[in-house]
N, C-alpha and C positions, 0 to 999 in steps of 0.2 A: 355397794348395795347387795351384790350375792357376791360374798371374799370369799377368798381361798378357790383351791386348783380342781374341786372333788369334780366327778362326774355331774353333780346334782346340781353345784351353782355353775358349770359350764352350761349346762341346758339350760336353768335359769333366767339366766344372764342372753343365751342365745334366744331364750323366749319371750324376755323383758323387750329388746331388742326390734323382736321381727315384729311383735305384737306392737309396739310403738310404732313404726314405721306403716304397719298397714292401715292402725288409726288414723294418724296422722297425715295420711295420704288420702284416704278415704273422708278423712273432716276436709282435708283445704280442696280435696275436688267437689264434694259437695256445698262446700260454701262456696265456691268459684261458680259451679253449674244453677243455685240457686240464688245469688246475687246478678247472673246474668238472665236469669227467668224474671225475678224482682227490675230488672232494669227493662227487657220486654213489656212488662204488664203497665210500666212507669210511661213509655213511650205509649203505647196502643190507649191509653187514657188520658194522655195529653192530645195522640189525631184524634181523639173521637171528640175531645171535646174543642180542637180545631173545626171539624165538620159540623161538628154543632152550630158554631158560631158560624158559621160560612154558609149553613142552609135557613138559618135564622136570618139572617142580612138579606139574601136574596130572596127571600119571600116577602122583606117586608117593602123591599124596592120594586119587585112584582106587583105587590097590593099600591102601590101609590105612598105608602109610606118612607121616614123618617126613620130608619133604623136605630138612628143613634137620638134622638128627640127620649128627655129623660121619663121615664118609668118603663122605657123598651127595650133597651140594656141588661133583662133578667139574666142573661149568663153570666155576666159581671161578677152575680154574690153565690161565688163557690171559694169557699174559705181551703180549699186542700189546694186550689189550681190560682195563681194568678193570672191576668189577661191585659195584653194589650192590642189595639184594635188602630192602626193606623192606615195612611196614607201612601199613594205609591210612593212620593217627594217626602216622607216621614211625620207628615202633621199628626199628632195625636189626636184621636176619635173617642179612644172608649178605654178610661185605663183602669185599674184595681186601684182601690184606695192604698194598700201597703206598697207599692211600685211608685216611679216616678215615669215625665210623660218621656222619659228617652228612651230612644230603641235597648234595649234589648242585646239584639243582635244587627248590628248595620242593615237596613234595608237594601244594599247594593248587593251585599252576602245574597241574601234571602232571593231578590227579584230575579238574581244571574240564575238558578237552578232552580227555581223555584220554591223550596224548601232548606231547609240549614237547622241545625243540633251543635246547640253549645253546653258546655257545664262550668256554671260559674259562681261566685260567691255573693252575693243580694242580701241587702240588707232585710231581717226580719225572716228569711228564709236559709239563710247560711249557705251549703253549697247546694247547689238545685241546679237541675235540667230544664232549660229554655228548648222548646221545640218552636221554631216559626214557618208558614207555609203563605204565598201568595194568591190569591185568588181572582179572577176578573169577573164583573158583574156587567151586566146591561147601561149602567151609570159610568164608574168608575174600578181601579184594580185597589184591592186591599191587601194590608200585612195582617196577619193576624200572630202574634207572638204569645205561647202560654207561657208557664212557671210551675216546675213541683218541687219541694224541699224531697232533700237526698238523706235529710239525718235520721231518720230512721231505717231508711236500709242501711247507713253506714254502721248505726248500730248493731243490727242484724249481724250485720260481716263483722266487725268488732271481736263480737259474742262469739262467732263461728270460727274466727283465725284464733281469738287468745283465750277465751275462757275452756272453749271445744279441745284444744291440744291439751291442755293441763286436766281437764279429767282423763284424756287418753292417755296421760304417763302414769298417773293414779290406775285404772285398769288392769295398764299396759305390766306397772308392780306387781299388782294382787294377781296377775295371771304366771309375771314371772317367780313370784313364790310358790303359788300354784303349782306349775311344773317340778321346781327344783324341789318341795316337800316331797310331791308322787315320787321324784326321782330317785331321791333319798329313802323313801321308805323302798321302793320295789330293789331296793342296790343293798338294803340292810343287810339281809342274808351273807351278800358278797363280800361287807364288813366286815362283819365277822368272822368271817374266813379270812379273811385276811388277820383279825386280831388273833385267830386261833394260829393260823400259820405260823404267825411272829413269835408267838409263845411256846410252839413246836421247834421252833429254830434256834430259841433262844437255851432251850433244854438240851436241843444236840439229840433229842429224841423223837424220832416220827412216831405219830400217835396219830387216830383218827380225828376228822376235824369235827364231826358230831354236830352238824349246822341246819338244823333246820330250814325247809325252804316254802314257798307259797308256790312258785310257778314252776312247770315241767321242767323247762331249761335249767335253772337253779338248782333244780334238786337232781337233775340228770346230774350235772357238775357236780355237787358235794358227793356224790356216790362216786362218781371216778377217781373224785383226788382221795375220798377215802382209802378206795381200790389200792389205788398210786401208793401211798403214804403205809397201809400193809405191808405192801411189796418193799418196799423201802425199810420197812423196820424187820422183815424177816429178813432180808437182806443183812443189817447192822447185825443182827443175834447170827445169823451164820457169822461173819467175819469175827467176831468177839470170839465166839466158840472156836473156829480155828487159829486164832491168836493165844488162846487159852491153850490149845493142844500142840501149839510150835512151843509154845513157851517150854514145856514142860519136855518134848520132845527135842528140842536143840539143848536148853542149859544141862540135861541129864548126861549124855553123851561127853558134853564137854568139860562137865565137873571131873567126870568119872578120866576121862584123858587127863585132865589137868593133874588128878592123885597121882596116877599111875607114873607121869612123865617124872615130876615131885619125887617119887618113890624110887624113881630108875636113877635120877640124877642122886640122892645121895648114896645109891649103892655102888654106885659106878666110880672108880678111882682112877682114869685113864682123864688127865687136863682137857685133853680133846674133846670127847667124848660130855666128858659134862660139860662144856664150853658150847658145844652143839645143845645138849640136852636145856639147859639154860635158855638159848636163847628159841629152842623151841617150845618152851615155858612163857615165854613172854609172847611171840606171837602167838599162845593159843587163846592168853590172858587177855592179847589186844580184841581177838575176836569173841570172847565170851563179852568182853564192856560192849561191844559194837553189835553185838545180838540182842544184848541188854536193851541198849538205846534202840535200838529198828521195833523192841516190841513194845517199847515205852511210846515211842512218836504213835506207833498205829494205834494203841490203847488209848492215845491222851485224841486223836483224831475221831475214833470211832466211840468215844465215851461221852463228848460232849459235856455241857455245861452242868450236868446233873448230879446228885448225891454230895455237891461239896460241903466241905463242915468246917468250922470254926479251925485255924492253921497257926500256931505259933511258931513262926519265923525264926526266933532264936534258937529256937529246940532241933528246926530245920534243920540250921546251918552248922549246928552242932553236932547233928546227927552227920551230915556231909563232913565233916572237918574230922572227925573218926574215923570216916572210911578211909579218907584221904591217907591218913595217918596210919593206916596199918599197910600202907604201898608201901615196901621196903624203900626204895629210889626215894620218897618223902617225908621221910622219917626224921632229916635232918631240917625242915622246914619247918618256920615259927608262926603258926597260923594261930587269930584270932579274932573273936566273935567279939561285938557289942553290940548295945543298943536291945531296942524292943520293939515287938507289932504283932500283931492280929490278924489275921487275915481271913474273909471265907475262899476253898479251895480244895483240892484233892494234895492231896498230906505225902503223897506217893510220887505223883508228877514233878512233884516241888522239891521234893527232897532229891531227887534226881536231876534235875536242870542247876540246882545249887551245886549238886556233887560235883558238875562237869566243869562249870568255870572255877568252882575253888580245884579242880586237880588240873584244869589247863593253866592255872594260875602259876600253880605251885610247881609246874612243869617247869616254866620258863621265869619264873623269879632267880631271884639271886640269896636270898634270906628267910623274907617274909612276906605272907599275905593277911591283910587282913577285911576284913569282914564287917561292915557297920549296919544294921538297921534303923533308921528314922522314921516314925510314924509323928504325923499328923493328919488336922481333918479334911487337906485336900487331897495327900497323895501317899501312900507308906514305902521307902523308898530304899533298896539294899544296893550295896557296893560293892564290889568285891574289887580288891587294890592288892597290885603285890609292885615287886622292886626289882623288877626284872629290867632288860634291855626295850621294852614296848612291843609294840604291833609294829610290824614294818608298815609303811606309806604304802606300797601295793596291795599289800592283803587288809588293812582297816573297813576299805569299805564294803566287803563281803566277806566278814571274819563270820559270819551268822548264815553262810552258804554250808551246804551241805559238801564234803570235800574240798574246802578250798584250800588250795597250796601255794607256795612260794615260788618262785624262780628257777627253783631246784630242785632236787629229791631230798636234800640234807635241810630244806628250808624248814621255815615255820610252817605248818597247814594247821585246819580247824578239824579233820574228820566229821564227825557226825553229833562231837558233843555239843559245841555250842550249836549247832540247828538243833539240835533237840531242847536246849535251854530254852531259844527264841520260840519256839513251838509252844512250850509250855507256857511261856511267859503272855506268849498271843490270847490261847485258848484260857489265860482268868482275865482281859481284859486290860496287859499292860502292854509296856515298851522298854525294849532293850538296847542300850547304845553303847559302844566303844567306843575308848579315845585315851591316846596317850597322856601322861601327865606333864607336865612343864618341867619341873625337875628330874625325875627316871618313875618309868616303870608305865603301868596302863592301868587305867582303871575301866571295870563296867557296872552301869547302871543300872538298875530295873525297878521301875517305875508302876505302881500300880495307885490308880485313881481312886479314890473315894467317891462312894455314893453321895449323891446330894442331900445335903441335911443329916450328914452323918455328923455329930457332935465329938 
């Protein structure tokens, strides 16, 4: 009747509810309180017209008369009440033509208290109330038994139990629309904050929510989360801006180390010495990649879902399989792309999460890695496979942690490239998984979904 979970059909629904219930209480006590007033007036019109009969008799037994000598019987012809008029021992005296001459109600009932109230079924009258009372005269004691049909007050109650609750659920509806409409409309506002919100979250960019509102409360609220959501995005432009100023301030320093160390190791002719120099070359190299990645993750974090453009995947990983390839250590490694896809995305993030698993790849191969893209229209989906020894069984199921290591110091670990893979791959909407191959080596997947109704 009021679906779904909103605010609007919970009131609805709470108001369909209570509104039904209060009708419905308020109909069956009022038919109950005036089917009991209608049973009062039923009674007090049957004694009265017992008294009737019972001040009529004795006057005419006063006067010397014949009470029941015919044309003296006038209370007889009341067509709403029947009458019977008998005997203490039960003789019938004086009866309604629609009745028969038998009691009624046992005269033994009646004489013992002097009065007695049956309801029973009679022919010509259906169910009806028998009221009978005793009286004694100066001659002889009388019964006098009336009769009133009951079927129109049953109707009454009828009308009041079953027809009275079915307009109070009808009501009971138009009120619980009623509510749930007012609800809905005075909750608009909130809507739309909310639809604005989702569309700020989905950009990765706080932006004011610009929401008009009717009521104080409402629009107190849209002014504070605007407030809020300022603060939040000058917050984002500082953090950008100093990402932007390490970038430039770390990789500078390190470049300029890296020549120098370069420059010192070929002038230098002592085995030692460049043996040292070398392999201070390489760890300066590990931490320029890993400065690289630390400003890639906060860029791809603090960038959000905005500015992406159309991404050619093969170009991608082509562009990555280059880099790879000018690493002296993988120089001897047979890397290869196929396949095709499209993608929308950030060209930068991408090509840098590809870099890291095609050079983890190419790390721990044995020959060759290669590279496949599949597109279709549910999912566009890249591989990257080399022929190496696998993932070991301890490290598989957190190869996608940040530092994760093996057993050892000599083990496998992941450093920071593949979490920055998985970061990227998160932040355009997909999924990355390992797993070793059956025959040798590992493959990993990455998974990006298609829009719906994309052809």
């Amino acid at each position: 009747m009021f679906a779904g979970s909103r605010l609007s059909s919970r009131f609805g629904r709470r108001a369909f509810w209570l509104t039904l219930l209060i009708l419905v209480s308020t109909t069956i006590g009022t038919g109950l309180y005036w089917k009991g007033r209608l049973m009062d007036a039923t009674r007090e019109a049957l004694d009265a017209h017992i008294s009737t009969v019972e001040t009529s008799i004795e006057i005419d037994i006063e006067g010397g008369f014949d009470p029941f000598a015919e044309g003296r019987v006038f209370f007889l012809v009341t067509p709403e009440i029947g009458l019977q008029i008998l005997s203490a021992q039960g003789e019938p005296l004086a009866v309604s033509e629609d009745l028969t001459e038998t009691p009624l109600i046992p005269i033994e009932a009646v004489t013992a208290s002097g009065s007695a109230e049956r309801e029973l079924e009679i022919d010509g009258y259906g169910k009806a109330l028998v009221r009978a009372a005793a009286f004694d005269t100066s001659q002889a004691t009388f019964v006098v038994e009336v009769v009133s049909s009951l079927r129109e007050l049953d109707t009454a109650s009828l009308i009041m139990f079953l027809v009275a609750p079915l307009g109070a659920i009808g009501i009971a509806f138009l009120v619980g629309l009623g509510v749930s409409w007012s609800v809905g409309a005075a909750l608009g506002p909130v809507r739309q904050m909310s639809e604005r919100a989702a569309s700020v979250s989905d950009s990765g960019r706080p932006e004011p929510l610009n929401v008009s509102a009717d009521t104080a409360e409402l629009k107190e609220l849209s002014s504070h989360l605007d407030h809020l959501l300022e603060r939040i995005r000058l917050s984002f432009d500082r953090e950008q801006q100093f990402l932007d100023d390490a970038s430039h301030e770390l990789r500078t320093p390190i470049a300029i180390a890296l020549a120098e160390l370069d420059l010192a190791r070929r002038m230098v002719a002592d085995a030692g010495t460049r043996a040292a120099l070398e392999s201070s070359l390489e760890e300066l190299s590990r931490l320029d990649g890993m400065a690289s990645d630390l400003l890639v993750l906060a860029r791809e974090r603090a960038a959000g879902t905005g500015g992406r453009v159309p991404v050619d995947l093969i170009e991608i990983a082509q562009n990555a399989v280059e880099a790879v390839r000018r690493d002296p250590r993988q120089s001897s490694v047979h890397m290869e792309v196929r396949g095709g896809g499209v993608m929308s995305g950030d060209p930068a993030s991408l090509e840098r999460a590809l870099l890291n698993l095609i050079a983890n790849a190419a790390q721990h191969c044995e020959r060759s890695v290669e590279i496949d893209v599949t597109d279709s229209t549910e999912a566009l989906v890249v591989t990257v496979t080399d022929d190496g020894p696998g993932i070991p069984d301890h490290l598989i199921d957190n190869l996608f942690d940040r530092f994760a290591r093996g057993r050892n110091r000599g083990a496998h670990s992941t450093g920071l490239g593949t979490a920055i893979a998985a970061e990227v791959v998160r932040h355009h909407g997909g999924t990355v998984k390992a797993e070793n191959r059956s025959e040798r080596g590992a493959v990993v997947t990455i998974r990006f979904p298609r829009e719906p109704g994309r052809q």
